[in-house]
Steps between C-alpha positions, in 0.01 A plus 500: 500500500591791277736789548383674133352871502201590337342850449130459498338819302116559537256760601249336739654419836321148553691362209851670614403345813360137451822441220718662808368196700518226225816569409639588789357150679738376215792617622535846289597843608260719321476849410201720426386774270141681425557673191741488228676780625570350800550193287826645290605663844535088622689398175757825529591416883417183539662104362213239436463166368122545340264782443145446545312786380140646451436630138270722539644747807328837581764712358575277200616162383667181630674490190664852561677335798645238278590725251699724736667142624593432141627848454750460786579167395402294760376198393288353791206244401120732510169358534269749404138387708175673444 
């Protein structure tokens, strides 16, 4: 079992909710976000081991929530899905 933190990023609740399960069942804590603001929101406050993230997000990008990551120099592993 895991201890590790991941931020799952991604507009349509059945996919926030069926990787909740997966990787939760695997022994991670996971957080959720539905948009990329809310995304950036999760990198400012919170500490995570991986980023899963949606890249195309009703208000914008995936890739704008790894580019804020990079700007504040956190260096967590992404996965962008889509």
């Amino acid at each position: 079992m895991s201890d590790g933190r991941i931020l799952v990023v991604d507009d349509e609740e059945s996919i926030r909710e069926f990787l909740t399960i997966l990787l939760e069942k695997e022994g991670y804590q996971v957080a959720t976000a539905d948009s990329v603001a809310a995304g950036i929101e999760s990198v400012g406050t919170g500490s995570f081991d991986l980023v899963m993230c949606d890249l195309k997000l009703p208000d914008g990008s995936g890739l704008e929530v790894l580019g804020e990551a990079r700007r504040r120099h956190i260096d967590w592993p992404f996965i962008i899905i889509t």
